[in-house]
Residue frames relative to the residue before (quaternion, step in Angstrom):
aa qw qx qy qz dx dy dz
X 1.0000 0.0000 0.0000 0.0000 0.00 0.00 0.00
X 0.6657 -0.5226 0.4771 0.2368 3.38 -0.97 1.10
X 0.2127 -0.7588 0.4770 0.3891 3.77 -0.71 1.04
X 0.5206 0.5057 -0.6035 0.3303 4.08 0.41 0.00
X 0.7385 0.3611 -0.4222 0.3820 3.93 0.26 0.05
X 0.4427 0.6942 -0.5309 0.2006 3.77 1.13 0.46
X 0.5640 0.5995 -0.5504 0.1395 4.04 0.97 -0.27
X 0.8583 -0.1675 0.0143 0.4848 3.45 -0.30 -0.70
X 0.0598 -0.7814 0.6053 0.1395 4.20 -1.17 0.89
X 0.1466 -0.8366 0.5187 -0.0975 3.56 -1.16 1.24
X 0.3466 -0.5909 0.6907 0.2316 3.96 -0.52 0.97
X 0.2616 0.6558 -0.7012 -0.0990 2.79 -1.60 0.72
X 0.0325 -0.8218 0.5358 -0.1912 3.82 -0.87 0.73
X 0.5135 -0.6843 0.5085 0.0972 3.00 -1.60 1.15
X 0.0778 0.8170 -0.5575 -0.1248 4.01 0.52 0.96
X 0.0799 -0.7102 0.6875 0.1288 2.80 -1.68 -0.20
X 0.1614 -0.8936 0.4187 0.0118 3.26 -1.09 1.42
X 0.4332 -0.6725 0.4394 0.4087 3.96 0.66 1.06
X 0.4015 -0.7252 0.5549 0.0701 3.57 -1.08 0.79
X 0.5872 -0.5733 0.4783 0.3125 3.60 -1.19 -0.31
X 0.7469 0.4595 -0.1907 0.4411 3.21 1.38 -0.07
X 0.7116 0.3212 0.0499 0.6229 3.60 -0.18 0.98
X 0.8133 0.3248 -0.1036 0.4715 3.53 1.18 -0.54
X 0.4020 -0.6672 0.5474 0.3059 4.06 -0.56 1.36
X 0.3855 -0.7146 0.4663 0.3511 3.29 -1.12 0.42
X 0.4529 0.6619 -0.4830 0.3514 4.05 1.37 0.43
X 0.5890 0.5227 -0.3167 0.5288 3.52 1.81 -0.99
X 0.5854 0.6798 -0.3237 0.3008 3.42 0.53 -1.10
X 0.6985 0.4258 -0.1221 0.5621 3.12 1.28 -2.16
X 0.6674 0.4892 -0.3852 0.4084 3.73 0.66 -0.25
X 0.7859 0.3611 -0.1864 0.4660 3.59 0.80 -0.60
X 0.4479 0.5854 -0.3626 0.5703 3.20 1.45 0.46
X 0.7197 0.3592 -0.2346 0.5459 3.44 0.67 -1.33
X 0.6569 0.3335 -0.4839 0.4724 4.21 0.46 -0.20
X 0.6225 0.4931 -0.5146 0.3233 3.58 0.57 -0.67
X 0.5241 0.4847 -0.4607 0.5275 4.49 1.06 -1.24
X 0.6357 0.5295 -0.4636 0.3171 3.77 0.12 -1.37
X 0.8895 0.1706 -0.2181 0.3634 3.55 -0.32 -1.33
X 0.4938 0.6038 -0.4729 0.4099 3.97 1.07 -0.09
X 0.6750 0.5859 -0.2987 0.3344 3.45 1.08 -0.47
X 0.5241 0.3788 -0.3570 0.6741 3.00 1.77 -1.31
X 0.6480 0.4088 -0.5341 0.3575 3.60 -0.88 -0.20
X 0.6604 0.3435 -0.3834 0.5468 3.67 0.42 -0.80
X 0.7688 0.3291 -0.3805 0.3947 3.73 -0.23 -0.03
X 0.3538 0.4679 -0.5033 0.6345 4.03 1.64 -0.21
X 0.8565 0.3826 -0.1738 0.2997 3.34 -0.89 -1.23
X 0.0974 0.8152 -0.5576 -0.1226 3.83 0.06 -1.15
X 0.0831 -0.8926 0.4343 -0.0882 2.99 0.38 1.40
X 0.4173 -0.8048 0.3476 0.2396 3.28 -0.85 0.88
X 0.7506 -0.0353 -0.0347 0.6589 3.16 1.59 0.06
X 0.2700 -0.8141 0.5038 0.1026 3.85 -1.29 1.15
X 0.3490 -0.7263 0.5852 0.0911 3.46 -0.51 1.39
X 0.0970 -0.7399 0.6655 0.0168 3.56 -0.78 1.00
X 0.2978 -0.7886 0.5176 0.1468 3.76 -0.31 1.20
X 0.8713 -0.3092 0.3214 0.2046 3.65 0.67 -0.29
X 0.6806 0.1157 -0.1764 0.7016 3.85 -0.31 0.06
X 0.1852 -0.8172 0.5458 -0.0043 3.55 -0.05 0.87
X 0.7067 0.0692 0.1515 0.6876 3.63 0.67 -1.79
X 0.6494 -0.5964 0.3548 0.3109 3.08 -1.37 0.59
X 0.4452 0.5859 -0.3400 0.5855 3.73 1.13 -0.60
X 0.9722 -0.0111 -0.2147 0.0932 3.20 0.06 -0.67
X 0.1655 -0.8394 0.4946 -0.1528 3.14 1.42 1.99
X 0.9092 0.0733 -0.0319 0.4086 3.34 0.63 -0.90
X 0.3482 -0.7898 0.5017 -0.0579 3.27 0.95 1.87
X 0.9128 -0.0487 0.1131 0.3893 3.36 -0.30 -1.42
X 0.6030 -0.2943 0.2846 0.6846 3.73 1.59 0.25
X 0.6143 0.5453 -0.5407 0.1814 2.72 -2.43 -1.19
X 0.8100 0.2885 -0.1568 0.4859 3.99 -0.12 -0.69
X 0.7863 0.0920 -0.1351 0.5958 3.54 -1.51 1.33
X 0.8970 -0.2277 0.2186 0.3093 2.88 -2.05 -1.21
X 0.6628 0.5559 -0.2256 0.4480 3.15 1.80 -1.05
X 0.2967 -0.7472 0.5872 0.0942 3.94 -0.46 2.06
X 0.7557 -0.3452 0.4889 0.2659 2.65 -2.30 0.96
X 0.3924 0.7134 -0.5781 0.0539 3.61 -1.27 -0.16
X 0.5143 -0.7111 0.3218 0.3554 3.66 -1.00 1.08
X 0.3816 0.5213 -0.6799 0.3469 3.59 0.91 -0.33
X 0.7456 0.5142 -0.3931 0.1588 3.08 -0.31 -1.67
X 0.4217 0.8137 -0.2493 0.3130 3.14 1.47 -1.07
X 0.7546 0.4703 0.1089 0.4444 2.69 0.12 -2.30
X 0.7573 0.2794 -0.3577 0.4695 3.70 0.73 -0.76
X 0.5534 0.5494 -0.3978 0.4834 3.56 1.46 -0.02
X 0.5552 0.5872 -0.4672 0.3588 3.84 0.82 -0.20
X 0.6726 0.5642 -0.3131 0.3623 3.11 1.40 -1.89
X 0.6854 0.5687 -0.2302 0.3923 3.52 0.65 -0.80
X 0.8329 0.1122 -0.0867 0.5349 3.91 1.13 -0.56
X 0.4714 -0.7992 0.1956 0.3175 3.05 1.40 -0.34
X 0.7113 -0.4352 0.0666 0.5479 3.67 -0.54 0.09
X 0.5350 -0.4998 0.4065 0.5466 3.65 -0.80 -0.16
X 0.0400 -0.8099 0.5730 0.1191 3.80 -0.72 0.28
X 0.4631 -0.6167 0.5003 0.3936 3.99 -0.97 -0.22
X 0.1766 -0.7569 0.6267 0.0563 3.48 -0.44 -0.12
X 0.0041 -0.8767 0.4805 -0.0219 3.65 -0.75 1.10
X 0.0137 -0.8951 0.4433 -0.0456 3.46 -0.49 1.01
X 0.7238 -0.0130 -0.0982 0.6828 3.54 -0.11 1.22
X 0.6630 -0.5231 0.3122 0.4351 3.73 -0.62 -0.71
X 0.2753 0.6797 -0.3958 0.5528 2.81 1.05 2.00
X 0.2376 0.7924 -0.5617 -0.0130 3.68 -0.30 0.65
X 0.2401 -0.7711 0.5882 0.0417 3.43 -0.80 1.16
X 0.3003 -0.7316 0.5730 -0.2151 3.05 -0.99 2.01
X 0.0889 -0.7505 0.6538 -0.0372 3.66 0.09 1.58
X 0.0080 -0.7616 0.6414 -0.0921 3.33 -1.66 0.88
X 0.2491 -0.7653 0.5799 0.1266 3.69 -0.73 1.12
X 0.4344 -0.6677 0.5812 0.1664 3.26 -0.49 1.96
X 0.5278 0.6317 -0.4151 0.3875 4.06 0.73 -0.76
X 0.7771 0.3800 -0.1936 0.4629 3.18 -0.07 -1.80
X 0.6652 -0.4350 0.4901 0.3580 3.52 -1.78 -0.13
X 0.6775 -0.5500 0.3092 0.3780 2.89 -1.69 1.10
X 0.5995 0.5950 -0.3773 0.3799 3.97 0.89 -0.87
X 0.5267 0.5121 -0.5397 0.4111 3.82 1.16 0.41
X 0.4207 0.6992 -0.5112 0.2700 3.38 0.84 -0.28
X 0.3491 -0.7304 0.5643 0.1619 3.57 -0.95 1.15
X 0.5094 -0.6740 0.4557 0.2804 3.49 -1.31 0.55
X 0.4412 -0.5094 0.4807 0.5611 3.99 -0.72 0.51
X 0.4957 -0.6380 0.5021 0.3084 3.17 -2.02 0.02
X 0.6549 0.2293 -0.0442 0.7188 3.11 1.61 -0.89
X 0.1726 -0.6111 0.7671 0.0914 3.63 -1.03 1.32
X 0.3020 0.6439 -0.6525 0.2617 3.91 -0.09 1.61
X 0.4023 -0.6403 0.5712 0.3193 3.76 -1.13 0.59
X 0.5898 0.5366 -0.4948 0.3456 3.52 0.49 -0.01
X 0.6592 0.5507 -0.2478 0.4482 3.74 1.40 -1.19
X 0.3462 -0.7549 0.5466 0.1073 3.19 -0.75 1.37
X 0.3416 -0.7686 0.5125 0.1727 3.39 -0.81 0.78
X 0.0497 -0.7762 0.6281 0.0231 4.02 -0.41 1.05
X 0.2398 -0.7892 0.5236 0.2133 3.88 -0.37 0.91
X 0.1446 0.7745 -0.5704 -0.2324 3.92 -0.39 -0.52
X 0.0145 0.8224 -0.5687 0.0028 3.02 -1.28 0.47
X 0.3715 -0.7417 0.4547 0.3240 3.85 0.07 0.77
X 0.6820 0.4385 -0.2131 0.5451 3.99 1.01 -0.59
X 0.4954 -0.5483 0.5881 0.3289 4.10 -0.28 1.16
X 0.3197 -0.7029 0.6226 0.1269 3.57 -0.88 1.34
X 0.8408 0.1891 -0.1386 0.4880 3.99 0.86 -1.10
X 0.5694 0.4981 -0.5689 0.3226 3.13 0.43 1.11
X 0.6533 0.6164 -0.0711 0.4338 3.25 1.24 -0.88
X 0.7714 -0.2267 0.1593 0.5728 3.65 1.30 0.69
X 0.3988 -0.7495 0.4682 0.2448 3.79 -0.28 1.67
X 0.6421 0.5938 -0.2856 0.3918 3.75 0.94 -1.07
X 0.4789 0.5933 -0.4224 0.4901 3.41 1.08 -0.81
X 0.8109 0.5102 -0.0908 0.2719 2.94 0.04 -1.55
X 0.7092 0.3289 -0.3786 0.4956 3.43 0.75 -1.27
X 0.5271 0.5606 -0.5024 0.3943 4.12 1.02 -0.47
X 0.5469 0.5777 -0.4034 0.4521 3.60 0.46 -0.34
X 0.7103 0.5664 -0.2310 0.3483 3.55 0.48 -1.52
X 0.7033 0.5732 -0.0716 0.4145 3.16 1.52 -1.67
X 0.5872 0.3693 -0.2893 0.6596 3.67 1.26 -1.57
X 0.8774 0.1389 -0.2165 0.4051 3.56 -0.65 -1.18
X 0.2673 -0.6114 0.7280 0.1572 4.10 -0.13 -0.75
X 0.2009 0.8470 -0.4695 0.1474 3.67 0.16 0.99
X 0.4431 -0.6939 0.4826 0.2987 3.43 -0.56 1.68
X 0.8022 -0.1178 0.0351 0.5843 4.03 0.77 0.02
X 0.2525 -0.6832 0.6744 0.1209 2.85 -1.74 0.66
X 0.0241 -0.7642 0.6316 0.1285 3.75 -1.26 0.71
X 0.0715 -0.7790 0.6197 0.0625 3.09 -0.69 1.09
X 0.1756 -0.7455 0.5913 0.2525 3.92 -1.59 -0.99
X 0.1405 0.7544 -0.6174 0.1727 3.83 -0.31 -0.97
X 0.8907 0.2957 -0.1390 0.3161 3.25 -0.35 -2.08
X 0.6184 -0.6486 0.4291 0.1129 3.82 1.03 0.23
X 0.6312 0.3474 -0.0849 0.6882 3.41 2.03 -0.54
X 0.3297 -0.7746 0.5289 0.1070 3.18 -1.62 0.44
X 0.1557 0.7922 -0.5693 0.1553 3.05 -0.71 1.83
X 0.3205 -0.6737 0.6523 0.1336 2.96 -1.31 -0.30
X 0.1097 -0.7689 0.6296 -0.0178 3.74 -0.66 1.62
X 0.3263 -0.7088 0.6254 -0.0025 3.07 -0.80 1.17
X 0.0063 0.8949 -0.4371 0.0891 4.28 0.90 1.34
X 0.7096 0.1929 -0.4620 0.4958 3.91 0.83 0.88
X 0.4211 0.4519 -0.7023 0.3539 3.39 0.79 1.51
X 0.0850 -0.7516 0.6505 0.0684 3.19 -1.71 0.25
X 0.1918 -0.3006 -0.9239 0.1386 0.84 -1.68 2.44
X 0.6943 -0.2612 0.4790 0.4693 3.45 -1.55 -0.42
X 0.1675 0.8401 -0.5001 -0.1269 3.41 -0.90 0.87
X 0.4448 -0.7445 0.4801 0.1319 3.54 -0.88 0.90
X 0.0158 -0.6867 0.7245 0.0582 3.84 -1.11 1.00
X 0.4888 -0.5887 0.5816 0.2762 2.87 -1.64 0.84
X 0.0052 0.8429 -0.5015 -0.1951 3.85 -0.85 -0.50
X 0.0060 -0.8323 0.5115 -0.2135 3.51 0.53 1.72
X 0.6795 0.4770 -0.4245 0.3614 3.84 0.82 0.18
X 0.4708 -0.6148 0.4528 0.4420 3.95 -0.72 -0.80
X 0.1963 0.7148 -0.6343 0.2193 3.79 1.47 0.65
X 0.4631 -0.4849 0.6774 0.3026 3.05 -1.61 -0.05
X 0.0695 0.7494 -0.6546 -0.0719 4.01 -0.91 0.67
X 0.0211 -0.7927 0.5836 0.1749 2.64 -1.35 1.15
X 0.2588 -0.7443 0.5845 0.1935 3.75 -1.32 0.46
X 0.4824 -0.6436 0.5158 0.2950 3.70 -1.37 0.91
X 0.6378 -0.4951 0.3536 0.4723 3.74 -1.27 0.61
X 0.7540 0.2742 -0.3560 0.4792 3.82 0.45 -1.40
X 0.3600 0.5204 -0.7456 0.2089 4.13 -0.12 0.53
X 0.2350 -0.7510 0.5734 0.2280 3.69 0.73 -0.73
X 0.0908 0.8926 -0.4405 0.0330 3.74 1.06 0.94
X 0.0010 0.7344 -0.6489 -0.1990 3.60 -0.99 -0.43
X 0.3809 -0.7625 0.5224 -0.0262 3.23 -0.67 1.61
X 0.0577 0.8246 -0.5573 -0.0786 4.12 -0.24 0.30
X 0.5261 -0.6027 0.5882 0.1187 3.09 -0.52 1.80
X 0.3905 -0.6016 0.6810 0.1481 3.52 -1.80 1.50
X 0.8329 -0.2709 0.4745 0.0875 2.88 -1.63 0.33
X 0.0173 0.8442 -0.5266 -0.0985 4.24 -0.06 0.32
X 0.8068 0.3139 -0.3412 0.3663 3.27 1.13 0.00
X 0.4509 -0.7111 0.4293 0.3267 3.47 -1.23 0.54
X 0.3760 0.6227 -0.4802 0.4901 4.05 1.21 1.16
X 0.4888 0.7531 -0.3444 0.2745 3.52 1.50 0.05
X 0.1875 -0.8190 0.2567 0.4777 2.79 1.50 -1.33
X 0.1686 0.8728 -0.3154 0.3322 3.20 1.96 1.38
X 0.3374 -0.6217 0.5774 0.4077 4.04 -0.19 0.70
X 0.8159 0.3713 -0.0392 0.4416 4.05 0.50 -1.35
X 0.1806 0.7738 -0.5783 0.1850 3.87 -0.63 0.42
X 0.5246 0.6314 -0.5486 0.1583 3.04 -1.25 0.59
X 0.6268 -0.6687 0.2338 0.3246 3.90 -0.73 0.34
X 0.5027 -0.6115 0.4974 0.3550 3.70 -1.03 1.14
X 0.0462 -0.7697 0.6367 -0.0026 2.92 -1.53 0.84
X 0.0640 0.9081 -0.4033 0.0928 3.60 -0.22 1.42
X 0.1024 -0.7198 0.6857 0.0364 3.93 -1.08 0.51
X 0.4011 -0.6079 0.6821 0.0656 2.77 -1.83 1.68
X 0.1778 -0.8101 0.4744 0.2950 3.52 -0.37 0.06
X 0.5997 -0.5687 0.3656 0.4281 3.51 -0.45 -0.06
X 0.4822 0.2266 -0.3912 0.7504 4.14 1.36 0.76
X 0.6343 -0.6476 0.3931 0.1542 3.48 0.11 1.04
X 0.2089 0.9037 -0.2655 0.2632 3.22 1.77 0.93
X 0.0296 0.9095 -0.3949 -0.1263 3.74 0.56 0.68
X 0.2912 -0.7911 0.5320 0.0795 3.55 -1.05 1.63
X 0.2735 0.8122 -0.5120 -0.0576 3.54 -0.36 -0.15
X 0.0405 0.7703 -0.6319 0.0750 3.25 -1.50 0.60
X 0.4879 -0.6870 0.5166 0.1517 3.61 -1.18 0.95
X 0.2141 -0.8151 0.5332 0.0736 3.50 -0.24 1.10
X 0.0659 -0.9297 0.3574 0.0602 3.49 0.69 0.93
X 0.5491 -0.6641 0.4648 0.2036 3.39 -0.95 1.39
X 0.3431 -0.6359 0.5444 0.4260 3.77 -0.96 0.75
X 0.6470 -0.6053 0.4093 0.2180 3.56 -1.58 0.31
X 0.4537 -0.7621 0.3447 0.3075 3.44 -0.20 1.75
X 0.6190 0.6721 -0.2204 0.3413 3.51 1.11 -1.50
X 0.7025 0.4803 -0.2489 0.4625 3.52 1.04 -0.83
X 0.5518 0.6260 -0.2380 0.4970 2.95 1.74 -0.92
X 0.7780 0.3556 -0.1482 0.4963 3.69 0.79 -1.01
X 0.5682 0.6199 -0.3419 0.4194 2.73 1.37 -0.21
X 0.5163 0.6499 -0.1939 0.5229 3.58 1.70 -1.36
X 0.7774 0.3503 -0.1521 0.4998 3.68 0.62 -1.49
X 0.5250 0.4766 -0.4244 0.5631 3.66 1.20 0.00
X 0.4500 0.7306 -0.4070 0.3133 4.03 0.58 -0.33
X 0.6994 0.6263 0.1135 0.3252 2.28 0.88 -2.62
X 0.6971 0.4146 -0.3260 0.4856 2.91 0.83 -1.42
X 0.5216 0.6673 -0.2768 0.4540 3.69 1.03 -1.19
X 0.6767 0.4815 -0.3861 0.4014 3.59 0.52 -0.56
X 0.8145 0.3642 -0.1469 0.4271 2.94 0.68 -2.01
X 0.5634 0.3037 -0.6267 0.4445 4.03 0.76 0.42
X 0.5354 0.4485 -0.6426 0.3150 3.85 0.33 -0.51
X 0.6905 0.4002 -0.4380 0.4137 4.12 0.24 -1.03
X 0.5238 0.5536 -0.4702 0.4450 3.76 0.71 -0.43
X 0.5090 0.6168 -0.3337 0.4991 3.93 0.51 -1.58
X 0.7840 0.4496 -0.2285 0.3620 3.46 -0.40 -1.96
X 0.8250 0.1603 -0.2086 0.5001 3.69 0.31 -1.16
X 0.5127 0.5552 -0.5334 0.3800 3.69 0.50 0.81
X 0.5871 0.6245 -0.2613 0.4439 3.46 1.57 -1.07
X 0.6930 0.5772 -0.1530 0.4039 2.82 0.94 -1.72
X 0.6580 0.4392 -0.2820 0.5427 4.14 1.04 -1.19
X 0.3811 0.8348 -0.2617 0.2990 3.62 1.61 -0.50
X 0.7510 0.3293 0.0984 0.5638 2.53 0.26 -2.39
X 0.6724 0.3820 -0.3154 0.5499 3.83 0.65 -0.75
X 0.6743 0.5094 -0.3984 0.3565 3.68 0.75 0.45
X 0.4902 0.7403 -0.1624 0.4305 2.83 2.15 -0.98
X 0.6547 0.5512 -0.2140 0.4709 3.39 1.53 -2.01
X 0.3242 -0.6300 0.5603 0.4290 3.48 1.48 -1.20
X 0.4071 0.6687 -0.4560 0.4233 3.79 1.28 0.37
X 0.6524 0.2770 -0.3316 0.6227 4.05 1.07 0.22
């Protein structure tokens, strides 16, 4: 690896974790065991210096505090979700400070930096696309914190929004290039999806590096495809009851003749 990408490297990704509800425990045990399987290779491909969990974690809890479908926003919900995990907080590593925000809640959740230093890069995260979802959201963000990137998720796909062109423009990012983005593009990147319960053709886990000139690398470390996979071991299975079938008939009928 190149020494301008040695400052800081970080998984981020959109999990998801089948619940107890609604759910056989053969699916459960299957999408559990690809999701440990390929986070592992990737953590050991990649060695990341730190893993960004975007959110909807388990299935239950898609809708923590509101916001999605039928089920509204509302501060109880809020509020009984602080008590349980606490406030949102930043969290700084190397000369990085990551700065979660709940596109849901009001703009007054915005946390304060911890350090008001030009050296500390600012990394927003947010599990809800900050610039697609409302210009105001967004330019308040720009103003309180000024963030050398945003990572967001929700959408299950992999893009990249590119938010001081105008119009707003949007790349898709479905290959294994390496992209890289300057500090003042001010990007927001939305982390795919890792599981294949999404109903995604493509999945697998963002993998990114700040460099130490504040160079951003990214690239999708893509997950092989469960469906082909089940699809392969469904075949099989088909084979080996037809050969099962065949030599049961077969001892059958040669028992019938009195020839066994």
């Amino acid at each position: 690896m190149r020494s301008d990408l040695c400052g800081l490297k970080f998984h981020m990704h959109s999990n998801f974790l089948s619940g107890y509800e609604n759910e056989n425990i053969i699916t459960r045990w299957d999408s559990d065991r690809y999701l440990r399987s390929t986070f592992q290779v990737a953590s050991n491909f990649f060695k990341p210096d730190i893993v960004v969990f975007l959110g909807d974690l388990t299935d239950e809890g898609d809708n923590d505090i509101g916001g999605e479908g039928n089920d509204p926003f509302l501060p109880s919900k809020l509020e009984r979700f602080t008590e349980e995990f606490g406030k949102i907080k930043s969290h700084i590593l190397r000369t990085v400070e990551f700065i979660p925000v709940n596109r849901i809640a009001s703009e007054s959740s915005l946390p304060e930096k911890c350090k008001n230093d030009s050296l500390i890069s600012c990394v927003v995260l947010s599990h809800i696309p900050v610039n697609v979802y409302g210009k105001e959201y967004a330019s308040h963000i720009m103003i309180k914190i000024n963030p050398l990137l945003t990572i967001s998720a929700h959408e299950h796909s992999s893009f990249v929004i590119y938010p001081k062109m105008d119009p707003l423009h949007i790349e898709d990012i479905n290959d294994f290039s390496v992209h890289n983005f300057k500090s003042d593009e001010s990007v927001e990147i939305v982390a795919p999806t890792c599981s294949y319960r999404m109903g995604k053709q493509i999945y697998g886990f963002g993998a990114l590096v700040i460099g130490d000139n504040k160079i951003i690398s990214y690239n999708v470390l893509w997950s092989p495809s469960r469906f082909v996979a089940l699809i392969v071991y469904g075949f099989f299975v088909l084979i080996v009851c037809f050969v099962v079938c065949l030599r049961i008939s077969s001892w059958f009928i040669l028992r019938t003749m009195g020839l066994y």
